[in-house]
C-alpha positions in Angstrom: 136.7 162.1 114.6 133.8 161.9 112.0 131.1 159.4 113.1 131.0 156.4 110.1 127.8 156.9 107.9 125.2 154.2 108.5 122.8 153.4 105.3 119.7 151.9 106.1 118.0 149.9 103.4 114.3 151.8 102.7 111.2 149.2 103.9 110.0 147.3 101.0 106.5 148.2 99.9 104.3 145.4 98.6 103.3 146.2 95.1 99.9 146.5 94.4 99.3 143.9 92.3 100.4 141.6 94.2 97.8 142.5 96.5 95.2 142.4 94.1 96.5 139.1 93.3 96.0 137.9 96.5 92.7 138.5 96.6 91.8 136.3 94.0 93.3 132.8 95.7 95.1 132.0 93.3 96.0 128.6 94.8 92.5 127.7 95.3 91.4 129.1 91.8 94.7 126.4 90.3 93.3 123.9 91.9 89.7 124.8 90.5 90.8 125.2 87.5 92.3 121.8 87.4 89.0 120.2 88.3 87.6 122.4 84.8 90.5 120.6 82.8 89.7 117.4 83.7 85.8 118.0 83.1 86.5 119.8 79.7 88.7 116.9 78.6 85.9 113.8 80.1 83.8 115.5 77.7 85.3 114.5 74.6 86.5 111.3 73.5 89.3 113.1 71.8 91.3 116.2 71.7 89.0 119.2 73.3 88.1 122.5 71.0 91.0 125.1 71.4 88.4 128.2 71.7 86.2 126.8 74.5 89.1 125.2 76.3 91.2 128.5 76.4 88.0 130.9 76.7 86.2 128.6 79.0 89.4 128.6 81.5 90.3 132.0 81.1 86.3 133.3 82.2 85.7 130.5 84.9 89.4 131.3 86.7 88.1 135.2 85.9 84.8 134.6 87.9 86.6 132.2 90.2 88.9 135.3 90.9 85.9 137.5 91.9 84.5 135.5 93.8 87.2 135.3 96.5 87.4 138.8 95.8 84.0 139.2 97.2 84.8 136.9 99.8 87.5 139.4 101.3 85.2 142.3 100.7 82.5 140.3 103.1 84.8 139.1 105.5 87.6 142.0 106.0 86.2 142.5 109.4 86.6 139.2 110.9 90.0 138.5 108.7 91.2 141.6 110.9 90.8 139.5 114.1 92.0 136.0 112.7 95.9 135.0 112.6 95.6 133.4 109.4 93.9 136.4 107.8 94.6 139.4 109.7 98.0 140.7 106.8 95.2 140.3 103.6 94.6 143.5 102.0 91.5 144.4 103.2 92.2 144.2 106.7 95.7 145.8 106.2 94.3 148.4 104.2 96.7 147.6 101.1 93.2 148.0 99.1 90.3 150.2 99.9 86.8 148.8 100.2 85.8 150.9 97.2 88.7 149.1 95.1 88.0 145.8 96.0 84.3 146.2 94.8 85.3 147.6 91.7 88.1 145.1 90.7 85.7 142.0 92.3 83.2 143.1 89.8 85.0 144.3 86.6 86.3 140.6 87.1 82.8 138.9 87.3 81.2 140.7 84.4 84.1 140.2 81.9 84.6 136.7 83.0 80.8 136.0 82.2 81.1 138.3 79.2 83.9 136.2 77.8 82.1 132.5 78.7 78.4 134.0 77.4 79.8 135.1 73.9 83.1 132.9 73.8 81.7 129.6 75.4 78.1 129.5 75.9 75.1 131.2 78.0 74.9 127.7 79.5 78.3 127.9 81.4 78.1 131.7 81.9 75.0 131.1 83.7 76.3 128.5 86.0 79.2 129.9 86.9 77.1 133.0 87.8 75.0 131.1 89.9 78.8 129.2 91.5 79.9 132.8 92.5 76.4 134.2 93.9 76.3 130.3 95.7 80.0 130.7 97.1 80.3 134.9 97.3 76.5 135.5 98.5 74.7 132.7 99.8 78.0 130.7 101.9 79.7 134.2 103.2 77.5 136.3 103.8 75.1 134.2 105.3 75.6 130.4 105.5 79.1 130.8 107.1 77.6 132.6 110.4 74.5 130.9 110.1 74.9 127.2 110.6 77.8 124.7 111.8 76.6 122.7 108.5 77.7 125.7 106.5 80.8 123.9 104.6 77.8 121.3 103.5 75.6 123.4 102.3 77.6 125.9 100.8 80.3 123.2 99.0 77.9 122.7 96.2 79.5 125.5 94.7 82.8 125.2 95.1 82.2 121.2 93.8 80.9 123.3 90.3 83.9 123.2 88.5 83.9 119.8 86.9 80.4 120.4 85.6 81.4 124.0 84.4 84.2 122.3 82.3 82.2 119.5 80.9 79.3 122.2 79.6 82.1 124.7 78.4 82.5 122.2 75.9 78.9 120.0 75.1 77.1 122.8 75.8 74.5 120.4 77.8 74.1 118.5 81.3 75.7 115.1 81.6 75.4 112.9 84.2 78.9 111.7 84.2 79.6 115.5 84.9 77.7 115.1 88.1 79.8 112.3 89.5 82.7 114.5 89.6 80.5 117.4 91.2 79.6 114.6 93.6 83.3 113.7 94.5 84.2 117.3 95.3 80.9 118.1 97.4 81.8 114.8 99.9 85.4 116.0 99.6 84.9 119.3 101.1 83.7 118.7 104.2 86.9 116.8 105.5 88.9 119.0 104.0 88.0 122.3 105.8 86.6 120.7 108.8 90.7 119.3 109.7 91.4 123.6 109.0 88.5 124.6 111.1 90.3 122.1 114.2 93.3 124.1 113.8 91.6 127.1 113.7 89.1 126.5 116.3 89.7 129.0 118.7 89.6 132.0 116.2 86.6 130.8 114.8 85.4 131.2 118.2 86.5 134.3 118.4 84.9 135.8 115.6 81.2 134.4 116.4 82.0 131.8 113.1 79.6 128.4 114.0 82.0 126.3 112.8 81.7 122.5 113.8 84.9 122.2 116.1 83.2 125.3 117.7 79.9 124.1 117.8 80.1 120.7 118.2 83.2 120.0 120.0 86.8 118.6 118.5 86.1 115.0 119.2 82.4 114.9 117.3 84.3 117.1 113.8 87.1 114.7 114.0 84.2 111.6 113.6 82.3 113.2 110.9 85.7 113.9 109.1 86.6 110.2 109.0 83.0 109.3 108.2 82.9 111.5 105.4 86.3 109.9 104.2 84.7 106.8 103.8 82.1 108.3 101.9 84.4 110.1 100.1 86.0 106.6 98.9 82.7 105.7 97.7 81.9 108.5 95.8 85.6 108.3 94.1 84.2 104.5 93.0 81.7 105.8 91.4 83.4 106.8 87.9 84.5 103.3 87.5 81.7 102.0 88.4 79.9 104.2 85.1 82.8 102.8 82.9 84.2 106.2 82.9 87.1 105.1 83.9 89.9 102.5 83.5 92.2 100.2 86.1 95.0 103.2 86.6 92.3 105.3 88.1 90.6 102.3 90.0 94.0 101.7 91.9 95.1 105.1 92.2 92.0 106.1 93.8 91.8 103.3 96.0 95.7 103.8 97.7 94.6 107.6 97.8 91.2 106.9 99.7 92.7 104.6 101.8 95.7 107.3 102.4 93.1 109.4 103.0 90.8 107.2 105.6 94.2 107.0 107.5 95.2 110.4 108.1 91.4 110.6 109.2 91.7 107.4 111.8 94.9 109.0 112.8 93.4 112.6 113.5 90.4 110.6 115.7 92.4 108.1 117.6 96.3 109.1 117.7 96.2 112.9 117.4 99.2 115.0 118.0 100.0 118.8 117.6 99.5 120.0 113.9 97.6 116.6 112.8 95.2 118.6 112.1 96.8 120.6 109.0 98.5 117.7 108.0 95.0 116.4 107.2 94.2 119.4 105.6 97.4 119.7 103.3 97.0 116.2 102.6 93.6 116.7 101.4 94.4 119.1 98.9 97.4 116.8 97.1 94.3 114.1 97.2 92.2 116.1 95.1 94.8 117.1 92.7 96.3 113.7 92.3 92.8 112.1 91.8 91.9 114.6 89.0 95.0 113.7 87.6 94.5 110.6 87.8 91.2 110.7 86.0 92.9 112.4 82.9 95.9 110.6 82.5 93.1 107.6 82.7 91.1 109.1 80.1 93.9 109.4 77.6 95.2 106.3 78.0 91.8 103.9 78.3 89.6 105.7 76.2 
């Protein structure tokens, strides 16, 4: 009797794309790139230039892209030992070393190509000097040197907002700096509730981050101190006259949302508080930027 023919499906091969893709975070680089909106149109009383609003997008989420290109470049080694890294390309070897490099920078020179001679050398500049802050200075060498490293080093990942607003003016403006402000106290909280999660990979990899250094208990108290301060820097637009009462209340209910989750995390914790704090985080940025543009339209 002839044995029945079994057909086994072949094993799906990422494409490659999608692992060059991944490399650039594209999440993180959406939300970026939301933050540059909402800077680009708080520029103008108006409707924003088409050409520096397209080109100015286009080569910020471009260098944006390289820059957490480099990022995997400088940290394949340690991704390969971490749960939430180990399956990026890099560490996977999806992409060589020698491709990364190649695609990180082709990415960073057009992107500054296309905001030098499409935006102006003002933005071009300061973008460059985001990606060297975020690429060279954090990863390479704040990250491993000092539990204060997502302090330090969030100065230039809280760029976007200013990049936007000189895409446009072409000139430094201190409402501009407000925002810059909101996303510097904003960072802390928001990767120290990750690095809590993550704590005992970070550990393993020789990473000083606070939970490692510092203990649970002490990150969990600076988060909810910076969420206060947070909630004061989020004031500070309205109190400028940048914005109107939609943003006022908004703001407020998502400070106060946010103070919460923070109380919570240091006084009635439970398994996977942690990333709740951390996902929560991210839909308070991205509502609060909304919130200052739907503002902007509507009291301006």
């Amino acid at each position: 009797m002839a044995k029945p023919i079994t057909i086994t499906k072949p094993v799906a091969t990422p494409l490659l794309w999608r692992a060059y893709l991944e490399m650039t975070k594209p999440r993180v680089v959406a939300l970026m790139l939301l933050t540059v909106l909402v800077g680009m149109c708080l520029a103008v009383p108006g409707a924003v230039p088409v050409q520096p609003l397209i080109a100015g997008l286009v080569g910020i989420g471009m260098m944006a892209g390289a820059a957490a290109a480099y990022n995997h470049l400088i940290d394949r080694r340690i991704d390969g030992l971490m749960a939430r890294t180990y399956n990026r390309p890099l560490p996977k070897g999806r992409v060589s070393f020698t491709k990364a490099l190649t695609f990180a920078t082709a990415m960073a020179i057009l992107g500054f190509a296309l905001l030098y001679w499409a935006v102006n050398p003002l933005t071009a500049w300061l973008t460059f000097a985001s990606l060297i802050g975020y690429a060279v200075i954090y990863t390479a060498y704040l990250k491993r040197a000092t539990p204060q490293n997502i302090v330090v080093g969030g100065l230039a990942g809280a760029m976007p907002p200013l990049l936007g607003w000189t895409a446009i003016t072409g000139e430094f403006h201190g409402h501009a700096l407000l925002l810059v402000i909101i996303i510097f106290a904003w960072t802390p909280p928001h990767f120290w509730a990750l690095a809590i999660h993550r704590r005992a990979e970070y550990a393993k990899v020789d990473v000083p981050m606070l939970p490692v250094t510092h203990g649970v208990e002490f990150t969990k108290t600076c988060i909810m101190l910076y969420t206060v301060l947070l909630a004061l820097a989020c004031l500070y637009p309205v109190l400028v006259g940048m914005c109107g009462p939609l943003y006022l209340v908004g703001s407020t209910l998502l400070s106060c949302g946010f103070i919460y989750k923070a109380w919570q995390l240091k006084y009635r914790d439970k398994p996977g508080l942690a990333m709740q704090v951390f996902r929560f985080s991210i839909y308070h940025l991205m509502l609060l930027f909304l919130l200052l543009l739907v503002d902007h339209y509507l009291w301006s």
